[in-house]
C-alpha positions in Angstrom: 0.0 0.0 0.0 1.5 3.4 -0.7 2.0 5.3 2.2 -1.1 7.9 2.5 -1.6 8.4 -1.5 -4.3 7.2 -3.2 -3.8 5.1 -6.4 -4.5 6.8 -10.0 -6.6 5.1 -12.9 -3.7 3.4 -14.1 -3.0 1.6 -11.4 -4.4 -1.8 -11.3 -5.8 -2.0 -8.0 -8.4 1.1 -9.3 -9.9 -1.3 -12.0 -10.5 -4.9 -10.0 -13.5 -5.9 -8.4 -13.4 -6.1 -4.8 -13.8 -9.1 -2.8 -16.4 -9.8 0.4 -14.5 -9.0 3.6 -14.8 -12.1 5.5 -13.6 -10.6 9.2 -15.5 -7.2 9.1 -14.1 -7.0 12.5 -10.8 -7.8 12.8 -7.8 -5.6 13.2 -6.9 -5.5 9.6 -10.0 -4.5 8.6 -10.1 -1.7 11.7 -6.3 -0.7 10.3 -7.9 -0.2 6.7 -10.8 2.1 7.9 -8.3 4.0 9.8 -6.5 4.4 6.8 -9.0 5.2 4.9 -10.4 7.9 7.2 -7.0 9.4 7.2 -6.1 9.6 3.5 -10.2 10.9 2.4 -9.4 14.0 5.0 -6.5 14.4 4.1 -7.4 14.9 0.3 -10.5 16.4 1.7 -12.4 13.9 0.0 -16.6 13.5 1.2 -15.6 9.4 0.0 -13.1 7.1 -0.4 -13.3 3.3 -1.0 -10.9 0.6 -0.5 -9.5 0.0 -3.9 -8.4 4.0 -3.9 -5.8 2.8 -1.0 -4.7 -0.2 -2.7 -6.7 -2.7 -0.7 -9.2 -5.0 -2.7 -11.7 -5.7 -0.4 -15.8 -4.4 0.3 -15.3 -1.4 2.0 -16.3 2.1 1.4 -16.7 5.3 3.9 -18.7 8.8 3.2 -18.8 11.6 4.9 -20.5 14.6 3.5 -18.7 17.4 4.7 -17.3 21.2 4.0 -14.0 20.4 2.0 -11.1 22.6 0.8 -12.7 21.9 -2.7 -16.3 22.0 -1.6 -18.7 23.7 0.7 -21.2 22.2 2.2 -24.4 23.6 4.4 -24.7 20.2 6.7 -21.6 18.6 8.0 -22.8 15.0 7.7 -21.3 12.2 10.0 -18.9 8.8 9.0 -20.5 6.2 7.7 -18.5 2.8 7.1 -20.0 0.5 4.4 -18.4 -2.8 4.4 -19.9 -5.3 2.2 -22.4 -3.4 0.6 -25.3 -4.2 -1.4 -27.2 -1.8 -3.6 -31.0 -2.8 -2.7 -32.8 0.0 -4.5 -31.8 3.0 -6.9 -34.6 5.5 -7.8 -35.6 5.6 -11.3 -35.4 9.4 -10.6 -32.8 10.6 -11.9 -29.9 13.9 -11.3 -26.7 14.9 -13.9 -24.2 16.5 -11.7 -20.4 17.1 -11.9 -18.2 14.4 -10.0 -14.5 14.9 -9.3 -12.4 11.3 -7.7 -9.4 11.3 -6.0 -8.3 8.6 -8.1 -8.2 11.2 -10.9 -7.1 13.7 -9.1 -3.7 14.0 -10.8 -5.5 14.7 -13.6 -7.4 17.1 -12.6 -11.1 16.1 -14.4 -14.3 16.5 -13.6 -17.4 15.1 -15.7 -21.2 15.2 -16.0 -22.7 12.0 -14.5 -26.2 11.0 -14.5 -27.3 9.1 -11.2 -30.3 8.1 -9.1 -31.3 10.6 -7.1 -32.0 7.8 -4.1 -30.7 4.9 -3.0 -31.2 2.2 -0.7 -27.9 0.4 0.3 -27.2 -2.6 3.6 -23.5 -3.4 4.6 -22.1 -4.4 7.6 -20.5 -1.6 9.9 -17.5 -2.0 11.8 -19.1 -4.2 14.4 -20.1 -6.8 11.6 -23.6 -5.7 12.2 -25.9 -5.2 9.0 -28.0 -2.0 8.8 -30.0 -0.8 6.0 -29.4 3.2 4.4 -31.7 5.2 2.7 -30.3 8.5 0.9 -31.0 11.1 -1.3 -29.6 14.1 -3.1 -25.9 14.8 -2.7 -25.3 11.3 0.2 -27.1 9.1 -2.5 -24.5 10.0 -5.1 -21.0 9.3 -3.0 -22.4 6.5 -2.0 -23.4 5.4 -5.9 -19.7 6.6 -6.6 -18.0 5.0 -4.2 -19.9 1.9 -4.7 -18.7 1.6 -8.2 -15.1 1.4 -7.0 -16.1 -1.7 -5.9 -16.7 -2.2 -8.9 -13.5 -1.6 -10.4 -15.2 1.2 -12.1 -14.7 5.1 -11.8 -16.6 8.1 -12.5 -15.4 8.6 -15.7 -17.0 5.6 -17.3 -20.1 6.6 -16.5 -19.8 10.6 -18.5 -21.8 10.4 -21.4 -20.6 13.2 -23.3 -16.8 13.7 -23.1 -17.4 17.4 -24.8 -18.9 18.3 -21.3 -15.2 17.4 -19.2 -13.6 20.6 -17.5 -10.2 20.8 -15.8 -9.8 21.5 -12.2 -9.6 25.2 -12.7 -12.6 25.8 -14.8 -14.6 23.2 -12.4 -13.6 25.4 -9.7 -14.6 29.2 -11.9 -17.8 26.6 -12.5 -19.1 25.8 -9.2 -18.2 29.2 -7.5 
């Protein structure tokens, strides 16, 4: 695992499908959360998922917050998703600009077109399951981080390239 950096598309670990954690509780699996906390604030991300830290395993985290790159009215809390399952996506639907930290060296951003609800269950940290609901901005880190489960990332999912920006006019953009 590199040491606090998250892995590029490119690297291999960003395009495998993860596999079920069998011991949601055990101390590798506390060590990777940790980690995982750690590098999404400190590349002020609101999400990161395993495979962005190298580590091909179930587990995703979301925290929708006020970022150096984005602000936010609602601080939201951690969430830890470990073996998540999608249950329900709404067939309403939202196109909004996505940025990763596994593309971050390059700097994109792209239109992506997601459900504006979801309905996810995973274990949490105890091994216990729980069932989410979520809508609006929560619904879609949890639909991206999901797909880096996947092996996917957002930029598979932008329909029209013509509509990519770079990190500066993203940023003139948003404001």
């Amino acid at each position: 695992m590199k040491s606090n950096q998250i892995y590029q598309i490119g690297d291999q670990a960003i395009r495998l499908r993860s596999k079920k954690v069998i011991y949601p509780t055990n101390k590798a699996t506390k060590g990777l959360i940790k980690k995982m906390i750690s590098v999404m604030r400190k590349e002020h991300l609101v999400g990161i998922a395993a495979p962005q830290v190298g580590v091909n395993q179930r587990v995703f985290v979301t925290q929708p917050r006020s970022t150096k790159f984005r602000d936010r009215k609602h601080e939201g809390k951690i969430v830890i998703y470990i073996n998540p399952r999608i249950l329900r996506l709404s067939k309403e639907k939202d196109i909004a600009y996505e940025g990763c930290g596994s593309v971050a060296n390059a700097g994109i951003f792209g239109r992506v077109n997601r459900s504006k609800a979801v309905t996810i269950q995973a274990q949490n940290q105890l091994g216990d399951w729980f069932t989410l609901k979520a809508s609006g901005f929560l619904a879609r880190i949890i639909q991206h981080e999901y797909d880096h489960l996947e092996g996917m990332v957002f930029l598979d999912r932008v329909k029209d390239t013509r509509s990519l920006l770079g990190r500066e006019a993203y940023f003139r953009k948003s404001r």
